[in-house]
MINUVO-117623 format. One record per residue: residue in three letters; z negated, x, y of N, C-alpha, C in turn. Coordinates in steps of 0.001 Angstrom, whole numbers, padded with zeros to 6 digits, always signed. Layout:
! residues N
AlaZXYZXYZXY ...
! end
This chain:
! residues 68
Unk+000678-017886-003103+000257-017593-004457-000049-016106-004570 Unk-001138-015704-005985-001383-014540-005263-001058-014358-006863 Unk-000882-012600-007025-000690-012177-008570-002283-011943-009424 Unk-003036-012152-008582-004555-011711-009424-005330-013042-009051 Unk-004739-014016-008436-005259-015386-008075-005822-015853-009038 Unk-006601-017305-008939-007636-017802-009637-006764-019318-010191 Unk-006915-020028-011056-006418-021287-011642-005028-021218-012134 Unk-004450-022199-012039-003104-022172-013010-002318-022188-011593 Unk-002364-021991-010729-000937-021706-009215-001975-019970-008960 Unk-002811-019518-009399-003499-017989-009077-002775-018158-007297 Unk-003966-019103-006575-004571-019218-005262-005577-018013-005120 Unk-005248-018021-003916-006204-017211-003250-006464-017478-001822 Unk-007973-017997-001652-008350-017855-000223-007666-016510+001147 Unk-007333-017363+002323-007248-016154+002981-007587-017156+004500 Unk-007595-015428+005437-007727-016563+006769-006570-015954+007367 Unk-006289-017243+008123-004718-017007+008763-005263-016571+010214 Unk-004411-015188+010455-005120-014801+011364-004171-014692+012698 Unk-002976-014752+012431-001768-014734+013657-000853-016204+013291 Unk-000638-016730+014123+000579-017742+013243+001838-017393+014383 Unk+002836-016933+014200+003943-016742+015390+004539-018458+015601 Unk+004911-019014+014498+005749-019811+014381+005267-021082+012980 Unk+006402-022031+012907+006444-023262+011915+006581-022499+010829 Unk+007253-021239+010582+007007-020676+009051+006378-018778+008580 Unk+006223-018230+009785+005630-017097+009746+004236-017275+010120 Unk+003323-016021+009205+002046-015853+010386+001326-014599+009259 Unk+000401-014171+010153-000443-013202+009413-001554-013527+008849 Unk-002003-013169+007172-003019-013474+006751-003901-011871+006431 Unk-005365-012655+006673-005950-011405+005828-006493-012175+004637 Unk-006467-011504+003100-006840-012356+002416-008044-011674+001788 Unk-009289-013085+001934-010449-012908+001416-010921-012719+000058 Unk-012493-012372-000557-013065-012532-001655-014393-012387-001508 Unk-014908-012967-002985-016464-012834-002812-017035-011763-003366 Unk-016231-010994-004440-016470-009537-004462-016962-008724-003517 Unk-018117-007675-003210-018667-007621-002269-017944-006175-001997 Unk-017445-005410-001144-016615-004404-001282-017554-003164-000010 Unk-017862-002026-000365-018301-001022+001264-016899-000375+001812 Unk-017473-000260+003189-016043+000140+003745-015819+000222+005084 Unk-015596+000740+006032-015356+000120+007165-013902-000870+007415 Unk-013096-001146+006122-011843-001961+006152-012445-003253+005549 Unk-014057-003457+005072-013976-004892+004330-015369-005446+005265 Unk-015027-006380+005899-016036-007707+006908-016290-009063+006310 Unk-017586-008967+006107-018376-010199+005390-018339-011160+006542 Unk-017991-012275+005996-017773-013923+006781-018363-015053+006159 Unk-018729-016072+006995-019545-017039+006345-018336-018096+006033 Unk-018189-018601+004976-017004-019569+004421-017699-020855+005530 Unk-016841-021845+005343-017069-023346+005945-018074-024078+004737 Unk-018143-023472+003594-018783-023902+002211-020358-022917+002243 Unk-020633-022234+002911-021612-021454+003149-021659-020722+002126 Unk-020173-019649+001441-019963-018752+000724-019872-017548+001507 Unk-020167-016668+001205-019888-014950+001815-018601-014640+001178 Unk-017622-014454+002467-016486-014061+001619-016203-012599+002755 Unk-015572-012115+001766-014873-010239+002360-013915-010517+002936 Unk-013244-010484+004098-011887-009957+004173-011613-008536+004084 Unk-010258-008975+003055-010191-006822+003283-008864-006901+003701 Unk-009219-006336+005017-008187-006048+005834-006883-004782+005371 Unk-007405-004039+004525-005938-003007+003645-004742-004384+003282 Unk-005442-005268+003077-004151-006458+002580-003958-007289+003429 Unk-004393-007058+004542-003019-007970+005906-001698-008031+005130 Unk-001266-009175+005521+000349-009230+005174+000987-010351+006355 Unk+001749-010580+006444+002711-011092+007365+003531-012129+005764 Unk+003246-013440+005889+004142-014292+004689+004756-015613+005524 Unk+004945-016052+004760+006192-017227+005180+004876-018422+004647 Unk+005464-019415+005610+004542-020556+005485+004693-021508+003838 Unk+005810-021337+003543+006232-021909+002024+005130-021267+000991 Unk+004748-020490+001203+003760-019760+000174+001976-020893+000357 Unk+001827-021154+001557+000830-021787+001662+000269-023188+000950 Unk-001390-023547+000469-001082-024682-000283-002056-025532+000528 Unk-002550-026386+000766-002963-027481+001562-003587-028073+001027 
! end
């Protein structure tokens, strides 16, 4: 869950980019906000959306946070 997330659980896309284990892993989390930078990389969604990752917000979370 994110604090500036979107709908009534304020989700937020991200891509999981390390998984260590059944409940850790690293995300970077995306947007379609278009951001300059050498910290923000445009990606093609699976939906053929342009999404940013901005890598300043790597985080390391627990798999309980994730929604499916």
């Amino acid at each position: 869950m994110e604090q500036d997330g979107k709908g009534k659980e304020f989700t937020r896309p991200v891509l999981i980019f390390k998984k260590f284990n059944d409940k850790i892993c690293v995300i970077i989390p995306l947007s379609t906000k278009f951001h300059r930078g050498e910290f923000f990389f445009p990606m093609l969604s699976k939906m053929n959306i342009i999404r940013i990752a901005i890598l300043p917000q790597i985080r390391m979370i627990d798999s309980k946070r994730h929604l499916n």
